[in-house]
C-alpha positions as CSV (number, residue, x, y, z in Angstrom):
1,X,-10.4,11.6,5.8
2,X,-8.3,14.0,7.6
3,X,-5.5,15.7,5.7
4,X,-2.4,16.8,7.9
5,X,0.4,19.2,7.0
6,X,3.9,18.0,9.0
7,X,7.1,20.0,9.6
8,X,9.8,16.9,10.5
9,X,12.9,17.0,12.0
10,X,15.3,14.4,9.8
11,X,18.1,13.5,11.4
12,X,19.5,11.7,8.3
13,X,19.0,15.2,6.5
14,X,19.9,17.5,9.6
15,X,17.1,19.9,8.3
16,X,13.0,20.6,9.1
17,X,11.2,18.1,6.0
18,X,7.8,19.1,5.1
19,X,5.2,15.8,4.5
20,X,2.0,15.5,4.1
21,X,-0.4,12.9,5.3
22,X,-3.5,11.6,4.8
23,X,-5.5,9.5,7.0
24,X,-8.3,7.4,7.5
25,X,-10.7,8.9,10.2
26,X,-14.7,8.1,11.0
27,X,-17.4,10.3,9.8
28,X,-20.7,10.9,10.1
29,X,-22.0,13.5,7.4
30,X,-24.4,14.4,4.6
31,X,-24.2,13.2,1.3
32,X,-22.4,9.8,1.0
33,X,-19.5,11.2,2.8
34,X,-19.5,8.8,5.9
35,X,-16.9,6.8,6.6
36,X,-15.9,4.0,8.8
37,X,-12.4,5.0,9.8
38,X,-9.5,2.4,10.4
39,X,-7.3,2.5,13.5
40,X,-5.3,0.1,13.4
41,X,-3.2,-2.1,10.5
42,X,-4.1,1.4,8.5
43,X,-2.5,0.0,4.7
44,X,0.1,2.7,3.6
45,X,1.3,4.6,0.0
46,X,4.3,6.7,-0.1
47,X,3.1,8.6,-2.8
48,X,6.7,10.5,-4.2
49,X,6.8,13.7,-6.7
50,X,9.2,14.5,-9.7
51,X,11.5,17.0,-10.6
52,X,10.0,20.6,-9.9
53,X,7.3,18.8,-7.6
54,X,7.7,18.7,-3.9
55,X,5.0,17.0,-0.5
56,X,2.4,19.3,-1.9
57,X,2.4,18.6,-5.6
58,X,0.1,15.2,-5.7
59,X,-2.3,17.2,-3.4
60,X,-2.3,19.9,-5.4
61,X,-2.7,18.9,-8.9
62,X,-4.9,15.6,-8.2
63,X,-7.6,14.8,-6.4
64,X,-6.1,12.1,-4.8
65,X,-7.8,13.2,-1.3
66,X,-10.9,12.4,-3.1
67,X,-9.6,9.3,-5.0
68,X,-8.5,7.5,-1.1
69,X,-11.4,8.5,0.7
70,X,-13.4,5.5,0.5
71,X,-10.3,2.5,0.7
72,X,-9.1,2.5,3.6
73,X,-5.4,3.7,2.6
74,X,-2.9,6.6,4.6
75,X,-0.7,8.2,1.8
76,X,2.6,9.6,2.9
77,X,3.7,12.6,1.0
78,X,7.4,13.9,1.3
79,X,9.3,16.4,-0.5
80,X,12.6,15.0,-1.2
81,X,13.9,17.8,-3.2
82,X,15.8,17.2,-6.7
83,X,17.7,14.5,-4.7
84,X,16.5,11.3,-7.0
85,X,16.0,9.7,-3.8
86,X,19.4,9.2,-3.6
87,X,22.8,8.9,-1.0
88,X,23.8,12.1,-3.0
89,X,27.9,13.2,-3.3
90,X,27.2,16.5,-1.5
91,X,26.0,15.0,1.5
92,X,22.5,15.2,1.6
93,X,21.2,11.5,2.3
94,X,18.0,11.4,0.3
95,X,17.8,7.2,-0.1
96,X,18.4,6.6,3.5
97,X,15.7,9.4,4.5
98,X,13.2,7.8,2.3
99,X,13.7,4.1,3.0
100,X,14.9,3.8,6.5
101,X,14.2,7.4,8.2
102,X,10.7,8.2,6.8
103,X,8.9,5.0,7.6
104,X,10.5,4.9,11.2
105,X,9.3,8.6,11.8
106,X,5.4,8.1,10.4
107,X,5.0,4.5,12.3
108,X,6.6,6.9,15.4
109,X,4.3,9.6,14.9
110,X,1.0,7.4,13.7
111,X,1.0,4.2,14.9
112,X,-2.1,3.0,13.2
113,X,-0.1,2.5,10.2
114,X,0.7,-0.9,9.2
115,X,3.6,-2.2,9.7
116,X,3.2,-5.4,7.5
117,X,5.3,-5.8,3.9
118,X,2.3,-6.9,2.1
119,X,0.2,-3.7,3.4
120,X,2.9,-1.2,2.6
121,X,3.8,0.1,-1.1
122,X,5.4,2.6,-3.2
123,X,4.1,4.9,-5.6
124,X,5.9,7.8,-7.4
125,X,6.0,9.9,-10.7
126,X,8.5,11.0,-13.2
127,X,11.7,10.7,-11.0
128,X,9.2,9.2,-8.3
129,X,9.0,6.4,-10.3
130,X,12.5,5.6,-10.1
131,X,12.2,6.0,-6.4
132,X,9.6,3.6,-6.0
133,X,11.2,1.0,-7.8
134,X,14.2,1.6,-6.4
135,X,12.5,1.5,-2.7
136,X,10.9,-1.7,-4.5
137,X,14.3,-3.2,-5.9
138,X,16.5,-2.4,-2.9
139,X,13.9,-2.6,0.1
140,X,11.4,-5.9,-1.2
141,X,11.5,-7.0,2.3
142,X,9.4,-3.7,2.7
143,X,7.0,-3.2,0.0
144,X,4.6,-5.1,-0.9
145,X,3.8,-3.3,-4.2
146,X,5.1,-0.3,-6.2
147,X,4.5,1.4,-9.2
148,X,5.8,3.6,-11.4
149,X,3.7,6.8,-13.4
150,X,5.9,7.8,-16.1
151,X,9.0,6.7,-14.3
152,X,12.9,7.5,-15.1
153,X,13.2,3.7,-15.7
154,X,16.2,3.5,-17.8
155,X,18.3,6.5,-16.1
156,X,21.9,5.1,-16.9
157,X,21.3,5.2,-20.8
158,X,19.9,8.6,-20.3
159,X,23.2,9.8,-18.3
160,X,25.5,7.9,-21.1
161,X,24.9,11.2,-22.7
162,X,26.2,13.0,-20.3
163,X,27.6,15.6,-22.1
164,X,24.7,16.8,-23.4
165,X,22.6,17.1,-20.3
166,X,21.9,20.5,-19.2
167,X,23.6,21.3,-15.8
168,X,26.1,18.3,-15.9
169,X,27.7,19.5,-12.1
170,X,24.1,18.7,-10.6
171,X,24.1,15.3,-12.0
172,X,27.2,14.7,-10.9
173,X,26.6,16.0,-7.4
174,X,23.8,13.6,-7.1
175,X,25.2,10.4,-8.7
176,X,28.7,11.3,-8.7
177,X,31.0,9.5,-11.7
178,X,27.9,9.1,-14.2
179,X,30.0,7.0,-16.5
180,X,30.3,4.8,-13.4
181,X,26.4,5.0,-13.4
182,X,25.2,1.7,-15.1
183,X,25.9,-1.3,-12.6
184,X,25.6,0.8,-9.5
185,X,23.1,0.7,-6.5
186,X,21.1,3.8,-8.3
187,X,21.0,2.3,-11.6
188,X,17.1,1.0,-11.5
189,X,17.8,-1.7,-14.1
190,X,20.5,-3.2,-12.5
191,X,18.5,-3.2,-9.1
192,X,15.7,-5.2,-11.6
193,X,18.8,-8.0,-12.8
194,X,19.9,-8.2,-8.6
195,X,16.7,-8.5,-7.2
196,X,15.8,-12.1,-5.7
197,X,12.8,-12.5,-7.7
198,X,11.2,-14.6,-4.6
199,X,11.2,-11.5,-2.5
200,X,10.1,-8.9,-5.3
201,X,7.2,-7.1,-4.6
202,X,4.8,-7.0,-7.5
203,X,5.0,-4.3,-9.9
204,X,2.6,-0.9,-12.0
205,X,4.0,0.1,-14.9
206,X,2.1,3.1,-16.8
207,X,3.4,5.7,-19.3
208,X,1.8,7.7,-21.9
209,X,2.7,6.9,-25.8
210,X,3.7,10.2,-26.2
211,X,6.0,10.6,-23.1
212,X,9.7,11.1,-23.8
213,X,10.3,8.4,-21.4
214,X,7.6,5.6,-22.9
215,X,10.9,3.9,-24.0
216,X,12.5,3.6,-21.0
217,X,9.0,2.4,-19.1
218,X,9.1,-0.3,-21.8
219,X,12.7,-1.5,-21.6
220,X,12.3,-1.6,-17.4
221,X,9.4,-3.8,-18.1
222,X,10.9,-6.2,-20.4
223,X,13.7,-6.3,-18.3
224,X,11.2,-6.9,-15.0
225,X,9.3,-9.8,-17.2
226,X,12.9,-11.4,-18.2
227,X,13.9,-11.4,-14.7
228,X,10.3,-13.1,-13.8
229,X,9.6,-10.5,-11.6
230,X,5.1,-9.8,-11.4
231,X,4.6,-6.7,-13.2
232,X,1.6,-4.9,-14.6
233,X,2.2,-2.9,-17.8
234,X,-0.3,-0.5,-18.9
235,X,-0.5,2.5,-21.2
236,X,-2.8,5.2,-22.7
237,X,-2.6,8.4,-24.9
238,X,-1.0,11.2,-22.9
239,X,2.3,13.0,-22.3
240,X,4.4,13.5,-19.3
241,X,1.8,15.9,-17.2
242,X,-0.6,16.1,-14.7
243,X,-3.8,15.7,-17.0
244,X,-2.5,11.8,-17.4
245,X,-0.8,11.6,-13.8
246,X,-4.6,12.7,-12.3
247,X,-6.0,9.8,-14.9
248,X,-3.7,6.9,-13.9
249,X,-3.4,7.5,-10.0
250,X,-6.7,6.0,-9.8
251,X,-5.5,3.3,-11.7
252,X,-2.6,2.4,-9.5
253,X,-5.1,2.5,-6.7
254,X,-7.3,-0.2,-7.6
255,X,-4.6,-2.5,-9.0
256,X,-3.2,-1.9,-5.3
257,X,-6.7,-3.2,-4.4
258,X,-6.4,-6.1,-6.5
């Protein structure tokens, strides 16, 4: 594999974005490590962090070099900031950098990368998760697959109380009107009700059963299984850290596979 570190221009963003990539590439060594290498119709996983996280935060506290080595996948890592992969009120364009913007640059910049729906899938944690099935819910003609580690699934009944968020001007500088939250093009389980079931990719669901947000995994998927959407449900014993994160990754990689 060959691991690259990027510095982007976004145009959408007006600002250098840091990504990192991983990629495919033949090799010829000792100890099991050879490799074929793809070059073409390369299958692709933008791989998004969570709060605090940013494009070196799967890298860092996974092994998910290690866990892609032998299938054959590129993984596209951007940092996105605290933006919730999101059109935010102050201006900085987060969901149009991540759905439109990103994919255009990394087919520009490696065009081994597939370009096919069915090749190309979404993968995130915490508020990645909501980014992947938003990218999922919004973009299907897009992604093939997505799936959600511990996702922010049921964001507009966390922001019904508001008031007792901490930092209340951030959220609404990234969502604007939260009471106008639920219904909106950033509420995930309204994206879930909208979505032409035809056209929706298939769907990951994991969470631990001692996460904060196993609820809110659970209510997305009934909602997703309602709708008649495909989706994949899955938990284990964890919490909402890297320990279960660096577990379930490898998961999401061979459902991808399946």
């Amino acid at each position: 594999m060959a691991f690259l570190q990027a510095n982007i221009f976004s145009n959408v963003l007006q600002m250098e974005v840091m990504v990192n990539v991983i990629l495919p590439q033949k090799t010829e060594k000792a100890f099991g490590t050879n490799q074929a290498g793809k070059t073409e119709d390369i299958p692709v996983v933008y791989l998004l962090h969570g709060m605090h996280g940013n494009h070196s935060v799967w890298q860092r506290r996974t092994s998910i070099e290690r866990y892609v080595a032998d299938k054959g996948l590129a993984v596209i890592m951007p940092s996105t900031d605290l933006g919730w992969y999101t059109d935010t009120t102050f201006g900085m364009n987060y969901w149009t950098f991540i759905s439109e913007e990103l994919p255009a640059i990394c087919q520009e910049l490696f065009p081994q990368l597939t370009r096919k729906r069915e090749k190309t899938y979404a993968v995130g944690l915490s508020m990645g998760g909501y980014g992947a099935l938003k990218l999922g819910m919004r973009c299907p003609e897009k992604f093939g697959a997505i799936a959600s580690l511990s996702g922010a699934l049921a964001l507009a009944e966390m922001l019904e109380q508001f008031e007792e968020l901490p930092n209340p001007a951030y959220w609404t500088g990234i969502f604007g009107d939260v009471h106008q939250f639920r219904g909106s093009e950033n509420d995930p389980i309204h994206l879930i009700q909208q979505v032409d079931v035809a056209q929706a990719p298939r769907v990951f669901v994991c969470v631990g059963t001692q996460d904060p947000l196993y609820p809110a995994s659970q209510y997305a998927v009934q909602k997703m299984k309602e709708k008649g959407i495909a989706v994949t449900y899955e938990e284990g014993p964890g919490v909402h850290n890297w320990d279960f994160w660096d577990h379930w990754i490898q998961r999401v990689l061979e459902w991808l596979e399946e």
